[in-house]
Structures are given as structure tokens and as C-alpha cells.
Backbone bond lengths (Angstrom), bond angles and torsions (degrees), N, CA, C in turn:
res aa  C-N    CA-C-N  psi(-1)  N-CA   C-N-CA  omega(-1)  CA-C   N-CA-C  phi
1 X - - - 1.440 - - 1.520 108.40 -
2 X 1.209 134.26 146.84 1.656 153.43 -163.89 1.531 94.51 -116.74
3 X 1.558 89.13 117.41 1.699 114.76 164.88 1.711 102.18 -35.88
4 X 1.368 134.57 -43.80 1.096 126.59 -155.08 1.666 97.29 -73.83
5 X 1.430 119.35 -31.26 1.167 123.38 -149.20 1.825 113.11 -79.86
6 X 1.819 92.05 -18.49 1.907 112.86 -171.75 1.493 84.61 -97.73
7 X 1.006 117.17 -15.88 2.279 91.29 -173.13 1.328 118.70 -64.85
8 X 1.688 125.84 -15.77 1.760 131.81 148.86 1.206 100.76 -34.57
9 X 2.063 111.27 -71.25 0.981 97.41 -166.56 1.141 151.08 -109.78
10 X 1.551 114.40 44.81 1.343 140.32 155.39 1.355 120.27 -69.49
11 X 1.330 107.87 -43.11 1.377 116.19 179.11 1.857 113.17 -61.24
12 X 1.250 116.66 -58.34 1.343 105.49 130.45 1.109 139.29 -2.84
13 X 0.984 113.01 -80.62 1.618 111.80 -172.57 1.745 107.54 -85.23
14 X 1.339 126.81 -12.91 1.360 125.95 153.81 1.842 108.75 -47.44
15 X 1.513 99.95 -63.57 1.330 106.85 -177.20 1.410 125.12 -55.59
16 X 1.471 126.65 -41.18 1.415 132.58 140.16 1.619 115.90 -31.81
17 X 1.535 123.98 -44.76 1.251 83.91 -177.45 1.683 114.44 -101.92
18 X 1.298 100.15 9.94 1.664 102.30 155.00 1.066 144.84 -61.50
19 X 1.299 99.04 -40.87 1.586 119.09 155.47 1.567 119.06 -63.78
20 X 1.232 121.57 -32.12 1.177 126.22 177.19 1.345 123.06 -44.91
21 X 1.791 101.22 -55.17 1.493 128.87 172.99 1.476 120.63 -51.29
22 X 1.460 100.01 -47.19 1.341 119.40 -175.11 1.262 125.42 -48.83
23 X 1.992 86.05 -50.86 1.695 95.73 172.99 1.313 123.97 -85.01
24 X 1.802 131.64 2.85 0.967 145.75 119.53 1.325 118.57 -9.86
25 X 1.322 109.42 -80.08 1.242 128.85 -143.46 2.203 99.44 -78.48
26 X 1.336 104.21 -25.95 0.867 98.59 -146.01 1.931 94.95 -96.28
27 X 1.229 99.72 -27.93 2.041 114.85 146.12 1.008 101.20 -29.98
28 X 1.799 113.81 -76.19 1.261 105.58 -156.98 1.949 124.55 -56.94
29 X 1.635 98.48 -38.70 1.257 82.92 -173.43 1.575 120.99 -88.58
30 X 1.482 112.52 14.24 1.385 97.99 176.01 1.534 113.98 -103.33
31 X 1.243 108.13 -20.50 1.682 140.31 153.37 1.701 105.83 -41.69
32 X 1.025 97.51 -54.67 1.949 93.35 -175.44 1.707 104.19 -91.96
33 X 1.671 102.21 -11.12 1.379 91.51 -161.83 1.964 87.59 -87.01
34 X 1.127 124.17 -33.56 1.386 134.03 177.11 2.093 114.01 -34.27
35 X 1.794 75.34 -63.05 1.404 105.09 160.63 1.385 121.49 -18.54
36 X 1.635 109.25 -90.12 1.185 124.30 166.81 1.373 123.48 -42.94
37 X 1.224 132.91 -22.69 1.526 119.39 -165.77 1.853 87.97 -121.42
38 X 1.200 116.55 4.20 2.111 91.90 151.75 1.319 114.47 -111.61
39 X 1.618 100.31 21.90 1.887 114.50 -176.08 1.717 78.04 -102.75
40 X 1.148 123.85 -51.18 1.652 106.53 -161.67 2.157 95.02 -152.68
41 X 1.353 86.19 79.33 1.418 102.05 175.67 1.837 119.88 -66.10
42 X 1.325 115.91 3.28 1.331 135.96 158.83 1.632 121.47 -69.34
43 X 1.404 114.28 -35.16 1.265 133.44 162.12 1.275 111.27 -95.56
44 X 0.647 107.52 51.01 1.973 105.17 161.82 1.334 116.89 -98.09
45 X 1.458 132.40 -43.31 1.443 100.26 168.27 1.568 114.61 -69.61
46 X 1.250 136.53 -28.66 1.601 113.15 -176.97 1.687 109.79 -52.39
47 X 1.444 109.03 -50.04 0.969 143.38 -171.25 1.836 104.85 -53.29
48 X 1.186 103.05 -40.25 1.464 113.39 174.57 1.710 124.41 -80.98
49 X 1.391 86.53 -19.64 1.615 91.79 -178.56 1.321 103.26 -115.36
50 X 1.516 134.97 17.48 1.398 133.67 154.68 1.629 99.29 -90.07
51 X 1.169 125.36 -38.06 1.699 140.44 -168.06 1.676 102.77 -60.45
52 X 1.652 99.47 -43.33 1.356 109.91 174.73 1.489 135.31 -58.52
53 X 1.536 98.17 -53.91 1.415 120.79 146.47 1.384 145.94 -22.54
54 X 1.583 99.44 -66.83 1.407 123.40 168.69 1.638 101.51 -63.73
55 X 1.210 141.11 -57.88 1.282 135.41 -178.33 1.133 115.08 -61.45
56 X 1.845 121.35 -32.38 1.535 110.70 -179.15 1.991 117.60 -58.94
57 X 1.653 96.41 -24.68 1.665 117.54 -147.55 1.910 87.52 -87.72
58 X 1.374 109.44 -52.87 1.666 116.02 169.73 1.611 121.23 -49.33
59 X 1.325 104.24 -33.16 1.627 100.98 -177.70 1.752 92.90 -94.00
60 X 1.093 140.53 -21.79 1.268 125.41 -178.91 1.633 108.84 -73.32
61 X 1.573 116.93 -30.84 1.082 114.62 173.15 1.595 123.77 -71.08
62 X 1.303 102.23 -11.54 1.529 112.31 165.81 1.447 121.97 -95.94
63 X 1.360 120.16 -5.53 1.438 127.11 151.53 1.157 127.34 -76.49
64 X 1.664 108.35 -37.19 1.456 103.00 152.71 0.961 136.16 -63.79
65 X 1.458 128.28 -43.30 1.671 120.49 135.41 1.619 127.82 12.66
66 X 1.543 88.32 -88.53 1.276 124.14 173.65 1.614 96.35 -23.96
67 X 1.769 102.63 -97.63 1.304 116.38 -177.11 1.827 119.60 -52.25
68 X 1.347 121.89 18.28 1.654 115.42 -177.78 1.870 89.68 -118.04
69 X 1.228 90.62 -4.50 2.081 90.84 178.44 0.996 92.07 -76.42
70 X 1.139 138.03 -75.14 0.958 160.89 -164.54 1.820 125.47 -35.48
71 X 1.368 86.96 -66.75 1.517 109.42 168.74 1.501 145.62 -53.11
72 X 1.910 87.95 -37.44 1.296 98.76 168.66 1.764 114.02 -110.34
73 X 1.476 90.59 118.41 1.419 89.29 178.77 1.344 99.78 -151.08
């Protein structure tokens, strides 16, 4: 097989492990964000709208992902 012929599918597998992270990342903060609000269930909306946040900013970084597979070719 010819290096030229796997550079599709690298890009691919770049994007796989973006997503990987993503869905990492995005455990973590609803996991700690869970956390936090049966530690002090009085703060739950701040607490809910930082949780919100953090997930909007993680999945955009996985759209960029998305769109840098793509792009660079």
C-alpha cells in the first residue's frame, strides 16, 4: 500500500481521536459538575450554567476536529 493512498485515512483517524477526547472531556465535566451540585444543591443554577458552558466549548472543539479532517488535505 502507498503512503499517498493512507493520507484519507489518517485524517480519519485524527478525527477519531478527537472525538475520543471530547467524549472524555465532556464525562468529566458533567461527572464533577453532578458532583458539585449534591455537595451544595443551593448552587445549581450557577453551577448548571458553567456545566452548560463547558460542554458547549468541548463539543465545538470537536467540530473543529470535525472540520480540520476535512480541510486539510
Amino acid at each position: 500500500m502507498d503512503i499517498a493512498a493512507i493520507s484519507g485515512s489518517i485524517n480519519t483517524v485524527g478525527y477519531g481521536i478527537s472525538v475520543i477526547g471530547a467524549g472524555i472531556g465532556v464525562g468529566i465535566v458533567f461527572g464533577l459538575g453532578m458532583q458539585a451540585i449534591a455537595r451544595q444543591p443551593e448552587a445549581r443554577g450557577p453551577l448548571q450554567t458553567n456545566i452548560y458552558l463547558g460542554f458547549a466549548l468541548i463539543e465545538a472543539l470537536a467540530i473543529l476536529g470535525f472540520v480540520l479532517a476535512f480541510a486539510v488535505n
